[in-house]
RODREN-972458 format. One record per atom (N, C-alpha, C): atom name; residue number from 1; y, x, z. Coordinates in steps of 0.1 Angstrom, whole numbers. Atoms other than C-alpha are relative to their C-alpha. Example, Ala and Ser with C-alpha at 12.3 -4.5 7.8 and 13.67 -1.06 7.14 Angstrom:
atomo	num	yy	xx	zz
N	1	-12	9	0
CA	1	-45	123	78
C	1	12	9	0
N	2	-11	-9	0
CA	2	-11	137	71
C	2	11	-8	8
***
This chain:
atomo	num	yy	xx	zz
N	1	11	-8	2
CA	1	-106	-171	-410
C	1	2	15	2
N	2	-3	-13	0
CA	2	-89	-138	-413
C	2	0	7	18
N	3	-3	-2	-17
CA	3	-76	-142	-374
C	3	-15	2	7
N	4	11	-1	-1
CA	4	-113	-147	-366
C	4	-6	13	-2
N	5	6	-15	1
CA	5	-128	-118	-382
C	5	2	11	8
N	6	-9	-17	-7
CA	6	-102	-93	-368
C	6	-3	2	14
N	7	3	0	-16
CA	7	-110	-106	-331
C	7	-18	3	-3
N	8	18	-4	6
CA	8	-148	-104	-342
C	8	1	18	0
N	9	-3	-18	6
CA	9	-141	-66	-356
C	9	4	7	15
N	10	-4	-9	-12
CA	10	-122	-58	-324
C	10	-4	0	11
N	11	10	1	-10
CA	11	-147	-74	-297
C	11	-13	10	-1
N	12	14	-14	7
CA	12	-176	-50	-315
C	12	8	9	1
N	13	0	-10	-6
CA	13	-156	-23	-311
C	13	4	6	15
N	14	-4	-1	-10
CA	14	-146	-29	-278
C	14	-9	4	6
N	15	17	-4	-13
CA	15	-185	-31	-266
C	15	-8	17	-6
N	16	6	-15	6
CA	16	-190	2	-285
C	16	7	12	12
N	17	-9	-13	-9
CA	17	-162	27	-265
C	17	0	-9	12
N	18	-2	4	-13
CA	18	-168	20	-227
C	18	4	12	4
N	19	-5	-7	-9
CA	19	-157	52	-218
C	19	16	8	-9
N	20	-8	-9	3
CA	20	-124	77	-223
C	20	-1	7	6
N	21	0	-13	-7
CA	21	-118	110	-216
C	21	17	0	-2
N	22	-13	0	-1
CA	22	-80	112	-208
C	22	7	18	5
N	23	-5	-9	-9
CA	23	-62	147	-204
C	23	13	-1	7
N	24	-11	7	-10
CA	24	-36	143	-175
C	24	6	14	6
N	25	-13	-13	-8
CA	25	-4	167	-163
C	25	-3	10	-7
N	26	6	-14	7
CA	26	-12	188	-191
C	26	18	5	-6
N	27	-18	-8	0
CA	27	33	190	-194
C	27	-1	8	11
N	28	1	-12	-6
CA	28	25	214	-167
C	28	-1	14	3
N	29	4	-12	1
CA	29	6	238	-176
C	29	-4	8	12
N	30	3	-7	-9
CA	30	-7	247	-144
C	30	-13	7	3
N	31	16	-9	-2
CA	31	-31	272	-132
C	31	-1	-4	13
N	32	9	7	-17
CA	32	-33	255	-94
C	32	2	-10	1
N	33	4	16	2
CA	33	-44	224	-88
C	33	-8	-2	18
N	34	7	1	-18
CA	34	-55	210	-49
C	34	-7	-15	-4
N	35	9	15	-2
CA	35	-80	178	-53
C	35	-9	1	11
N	36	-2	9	-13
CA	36	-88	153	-27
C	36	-6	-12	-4
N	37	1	12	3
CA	37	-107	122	-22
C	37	7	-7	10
N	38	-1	11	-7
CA	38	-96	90	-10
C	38	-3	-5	15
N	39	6	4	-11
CA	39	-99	78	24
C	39	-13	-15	-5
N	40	10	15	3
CA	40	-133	55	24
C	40	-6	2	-13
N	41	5	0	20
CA	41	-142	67	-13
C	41	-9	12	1
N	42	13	-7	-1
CA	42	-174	87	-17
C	42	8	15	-13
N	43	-9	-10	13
CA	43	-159	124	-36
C	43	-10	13	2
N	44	8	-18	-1
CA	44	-183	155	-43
C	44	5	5	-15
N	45	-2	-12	8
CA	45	-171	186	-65
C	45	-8	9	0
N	46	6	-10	-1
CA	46	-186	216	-76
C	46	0	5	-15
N	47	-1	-4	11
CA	47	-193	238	-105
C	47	-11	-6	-11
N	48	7	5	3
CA	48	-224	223	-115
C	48	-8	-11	5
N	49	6	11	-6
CA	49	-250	191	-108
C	49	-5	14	13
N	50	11	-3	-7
CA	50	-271	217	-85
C	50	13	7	17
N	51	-10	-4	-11
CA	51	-238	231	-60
C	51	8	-13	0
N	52	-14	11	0
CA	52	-219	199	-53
C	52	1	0	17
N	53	0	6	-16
CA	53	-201	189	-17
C	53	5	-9	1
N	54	-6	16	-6
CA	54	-189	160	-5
C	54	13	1	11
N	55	-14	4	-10
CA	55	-154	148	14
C	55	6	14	6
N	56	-13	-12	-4
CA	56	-133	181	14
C	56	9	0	-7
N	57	-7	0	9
CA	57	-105	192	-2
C	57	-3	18	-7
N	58	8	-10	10
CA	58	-111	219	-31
C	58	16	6	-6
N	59	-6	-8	5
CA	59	-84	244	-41
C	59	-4	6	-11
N	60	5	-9	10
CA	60	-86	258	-79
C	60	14	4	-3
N	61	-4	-9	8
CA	61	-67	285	-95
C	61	-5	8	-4
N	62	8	-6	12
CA	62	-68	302	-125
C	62	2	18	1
N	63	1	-15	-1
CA	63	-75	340	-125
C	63	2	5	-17
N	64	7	-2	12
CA	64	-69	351	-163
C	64	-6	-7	-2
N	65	9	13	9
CA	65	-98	333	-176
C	65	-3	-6	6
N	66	5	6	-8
CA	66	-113	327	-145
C	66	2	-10	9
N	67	-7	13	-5
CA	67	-110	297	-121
C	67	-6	7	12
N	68	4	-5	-11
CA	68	-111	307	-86
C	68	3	-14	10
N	69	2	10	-11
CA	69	-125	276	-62
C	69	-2	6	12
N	70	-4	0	-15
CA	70	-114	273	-28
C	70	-7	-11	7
N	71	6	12	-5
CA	71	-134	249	-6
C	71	5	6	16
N	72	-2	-1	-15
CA	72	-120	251	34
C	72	7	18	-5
N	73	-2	-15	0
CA	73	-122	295	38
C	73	-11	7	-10
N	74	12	-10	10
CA	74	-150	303	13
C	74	5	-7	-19
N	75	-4	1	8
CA	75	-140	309	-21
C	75	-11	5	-13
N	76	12	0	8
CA	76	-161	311	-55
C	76	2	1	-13
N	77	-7	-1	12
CA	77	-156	318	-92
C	77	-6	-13	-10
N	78	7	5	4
CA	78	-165	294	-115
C	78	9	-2	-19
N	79	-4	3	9
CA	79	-161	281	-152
C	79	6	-12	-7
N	80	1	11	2
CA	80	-162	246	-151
C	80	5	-8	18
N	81	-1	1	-14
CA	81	-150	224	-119
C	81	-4	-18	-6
N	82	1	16	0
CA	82	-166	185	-115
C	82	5	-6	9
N	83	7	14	-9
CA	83	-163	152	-92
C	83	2	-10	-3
N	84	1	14	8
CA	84	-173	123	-97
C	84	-5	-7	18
N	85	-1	6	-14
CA	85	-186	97	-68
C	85	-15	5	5
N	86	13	-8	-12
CA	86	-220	118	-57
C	86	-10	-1	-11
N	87	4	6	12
CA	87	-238	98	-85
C	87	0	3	-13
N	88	-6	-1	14
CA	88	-219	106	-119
C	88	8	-9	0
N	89	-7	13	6
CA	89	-201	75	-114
C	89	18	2	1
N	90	-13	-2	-1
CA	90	-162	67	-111
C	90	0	4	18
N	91	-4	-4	-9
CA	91	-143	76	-80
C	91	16	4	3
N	92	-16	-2	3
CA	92	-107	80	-68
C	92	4	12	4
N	93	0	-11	-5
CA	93	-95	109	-67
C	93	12	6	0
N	94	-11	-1	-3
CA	94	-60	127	-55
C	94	-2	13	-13
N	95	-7	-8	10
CA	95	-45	152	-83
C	95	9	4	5
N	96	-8	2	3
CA	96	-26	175	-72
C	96	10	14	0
N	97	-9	-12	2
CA	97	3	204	-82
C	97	8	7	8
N	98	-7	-4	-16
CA	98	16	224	-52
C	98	12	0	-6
N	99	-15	2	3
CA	99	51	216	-53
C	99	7	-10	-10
N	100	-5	12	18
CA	100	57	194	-85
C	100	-9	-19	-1
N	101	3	11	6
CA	101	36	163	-87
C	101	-17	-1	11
N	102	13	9	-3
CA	102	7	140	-67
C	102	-3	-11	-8
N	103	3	16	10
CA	103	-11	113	-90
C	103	-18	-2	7
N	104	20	8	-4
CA	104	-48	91	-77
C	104	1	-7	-16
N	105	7	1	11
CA	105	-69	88	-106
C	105	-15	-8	0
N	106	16	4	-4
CA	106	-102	65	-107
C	106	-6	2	-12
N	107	9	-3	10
CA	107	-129	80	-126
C	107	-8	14	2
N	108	7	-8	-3
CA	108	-147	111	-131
C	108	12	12	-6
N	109	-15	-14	5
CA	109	-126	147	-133
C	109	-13	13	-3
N	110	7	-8	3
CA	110	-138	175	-149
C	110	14	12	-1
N	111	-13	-8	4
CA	111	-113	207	-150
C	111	-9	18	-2
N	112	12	-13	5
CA	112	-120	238	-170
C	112	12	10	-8
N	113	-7	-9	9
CA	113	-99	271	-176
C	113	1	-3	-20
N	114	2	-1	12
CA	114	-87	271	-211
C	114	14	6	-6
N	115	-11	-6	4
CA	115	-61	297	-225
C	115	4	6	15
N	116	-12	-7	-11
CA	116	-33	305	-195
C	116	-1	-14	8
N	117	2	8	-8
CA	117	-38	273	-178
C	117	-14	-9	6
N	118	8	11	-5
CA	118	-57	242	-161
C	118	-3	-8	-10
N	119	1	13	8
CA	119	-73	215	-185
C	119	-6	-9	13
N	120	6	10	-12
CA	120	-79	185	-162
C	120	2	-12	-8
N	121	8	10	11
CA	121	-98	157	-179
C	121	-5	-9	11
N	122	8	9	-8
CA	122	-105	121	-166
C	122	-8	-7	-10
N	123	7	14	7
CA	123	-131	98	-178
C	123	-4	-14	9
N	124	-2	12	-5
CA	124	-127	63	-170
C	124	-6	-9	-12
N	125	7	8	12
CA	125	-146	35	-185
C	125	15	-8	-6
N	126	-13	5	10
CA	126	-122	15	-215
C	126	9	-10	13
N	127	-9	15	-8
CA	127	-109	-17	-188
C	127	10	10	12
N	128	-11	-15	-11
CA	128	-93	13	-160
C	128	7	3	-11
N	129	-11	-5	9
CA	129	-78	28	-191
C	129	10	-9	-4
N	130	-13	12	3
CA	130	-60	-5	-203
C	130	6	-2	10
N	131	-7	6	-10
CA	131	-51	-14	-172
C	131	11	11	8
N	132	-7	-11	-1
CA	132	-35	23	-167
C	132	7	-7	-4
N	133	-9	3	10
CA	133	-18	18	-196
C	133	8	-10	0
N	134	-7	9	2
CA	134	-5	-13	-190
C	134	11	0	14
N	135	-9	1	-9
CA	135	7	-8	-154
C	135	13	12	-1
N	136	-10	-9	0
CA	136	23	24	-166
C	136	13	-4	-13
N	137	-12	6	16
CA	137	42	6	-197
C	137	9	-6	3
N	138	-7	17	0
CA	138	54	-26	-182
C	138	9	1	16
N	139	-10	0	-2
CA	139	83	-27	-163
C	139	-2	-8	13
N	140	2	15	-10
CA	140	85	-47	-125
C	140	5	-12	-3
N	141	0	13	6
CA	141	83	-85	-129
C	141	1	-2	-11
N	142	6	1	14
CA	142	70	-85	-162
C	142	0	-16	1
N	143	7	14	5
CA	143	61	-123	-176
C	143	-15	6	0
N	144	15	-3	4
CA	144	23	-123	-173
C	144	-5	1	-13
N	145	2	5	13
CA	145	22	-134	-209
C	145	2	17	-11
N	146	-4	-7	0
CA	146	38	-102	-215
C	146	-8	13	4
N	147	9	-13	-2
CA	147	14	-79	-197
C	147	-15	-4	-6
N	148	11	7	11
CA	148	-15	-97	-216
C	148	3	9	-15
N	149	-7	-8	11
CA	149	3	-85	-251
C	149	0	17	0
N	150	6	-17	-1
CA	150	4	-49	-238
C	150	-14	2	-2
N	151	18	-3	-3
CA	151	-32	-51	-226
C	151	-7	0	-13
N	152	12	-3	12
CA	152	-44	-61	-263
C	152	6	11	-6
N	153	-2	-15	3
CA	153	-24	-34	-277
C	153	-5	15	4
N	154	7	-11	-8
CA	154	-35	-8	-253
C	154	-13	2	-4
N	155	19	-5	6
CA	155	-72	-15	-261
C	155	-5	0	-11
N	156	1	-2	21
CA	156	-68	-18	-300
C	156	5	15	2
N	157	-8	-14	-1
CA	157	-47	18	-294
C	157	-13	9	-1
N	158	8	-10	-3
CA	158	-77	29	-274
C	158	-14	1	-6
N	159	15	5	7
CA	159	-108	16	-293
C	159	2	4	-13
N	160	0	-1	16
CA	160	-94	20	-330
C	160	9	16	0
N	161	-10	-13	-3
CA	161	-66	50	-321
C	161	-3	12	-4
N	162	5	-13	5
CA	162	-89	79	-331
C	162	1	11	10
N	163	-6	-10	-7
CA	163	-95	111	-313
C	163	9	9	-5
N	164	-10	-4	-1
CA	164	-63	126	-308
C	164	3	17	4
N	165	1	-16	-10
CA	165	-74	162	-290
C	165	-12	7	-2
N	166	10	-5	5
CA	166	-97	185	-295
C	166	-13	4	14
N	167	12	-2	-12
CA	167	-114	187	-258
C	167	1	-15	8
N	168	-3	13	-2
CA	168	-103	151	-249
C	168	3	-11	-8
N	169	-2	16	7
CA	169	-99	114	-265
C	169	18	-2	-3
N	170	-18	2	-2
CA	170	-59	108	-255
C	170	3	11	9
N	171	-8	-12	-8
CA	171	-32	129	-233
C	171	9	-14	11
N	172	-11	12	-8
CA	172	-9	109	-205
C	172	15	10	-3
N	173	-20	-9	3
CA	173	23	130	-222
C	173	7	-9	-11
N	174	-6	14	10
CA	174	47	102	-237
C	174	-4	5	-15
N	175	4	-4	11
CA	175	36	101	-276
C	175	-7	7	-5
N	176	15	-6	1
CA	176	4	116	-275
C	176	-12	-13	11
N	177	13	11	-6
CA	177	-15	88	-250
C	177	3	-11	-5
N	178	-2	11	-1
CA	178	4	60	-261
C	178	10	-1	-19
***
């Protein structure tokens, strides 16, 4: 009866949290950032819903407070930077640090001056985030049985876990996302 309940308890919360907000490469600390969509993947940026473009690549750095967007040769100040797939919806999208680090991300990105660097924030609905979580935990040739076990872990972590941050849900910096 007890085993019951608890799976009962943790199916209701699962259909409650469909989305996370994840902040990512935040051991960085960087003030430039180059994002990029996917070949074949639908990608518009911009500062707000009413300026967005579609299938370029977008240069941001941080000025002081400000965030100075690069699109091709015209450049633009802004506060806030979005993309998502044209829609609001998910989307994949290249992340990435001149010189230090490339990561593809499916979901929506939002990045927004805060202090001396970049905050760069994904949201992805909860099953993308387990399935993060699990490919980034588990080791090559895993036992399937074995990546199952992660997976309910991961989404008890992410559903019961609590927010952890104060402009995002979790962090991907060992012992803060996981």
């Amino acid at each position: 009866m007890i085993k019951h309940c608890m799976c009962l308890f943790l199916l209701a919360l699962c259909a409650e949290a469909k989305e996370v907000q994840i902040g990512v490469l935040g051991l960085f600390h960087t003030r430039d950032v180059v994002i990029s969509g996917m070949p074949g993947k639908s990608l518009e940026c911009g500062n707000n819903q009413q300026t967005r473009i579609a299938g370029q690549q977008w240069q941001l750095h941080l000025l002081r407070t400000d965030m100075r967007v690069s699109i091709s040769r015209r450049a633009e100040s802004s506060t806030s930077f979005i993309c998502d797939d044209g829609h609001g919806g998910a989307t994949e999208i290249r992340i990435s640090i001149p010189g230090r680090i490339t990561r593809v991300y499916r979901g929506k990105l939002k990045i927004a001056p805060v202090k001396s660097e970049l905050l760069i924030i994904i949201t992805m609905d909860l099953e993308t985030a387990v399935a993060s979580v699990v490919a980034a935990e588990s080791p090559p040739a895993v036992p399937v049985e074995a990546l199952k076990a992660q997976a309910v872990a991961a989404r008890s972590f992410l559903v019961a876990g609590g927010k952890r941050h104060h402009d995002f849900d979790f962090c991907d910096t060992r012992g803060h996302f996981w």
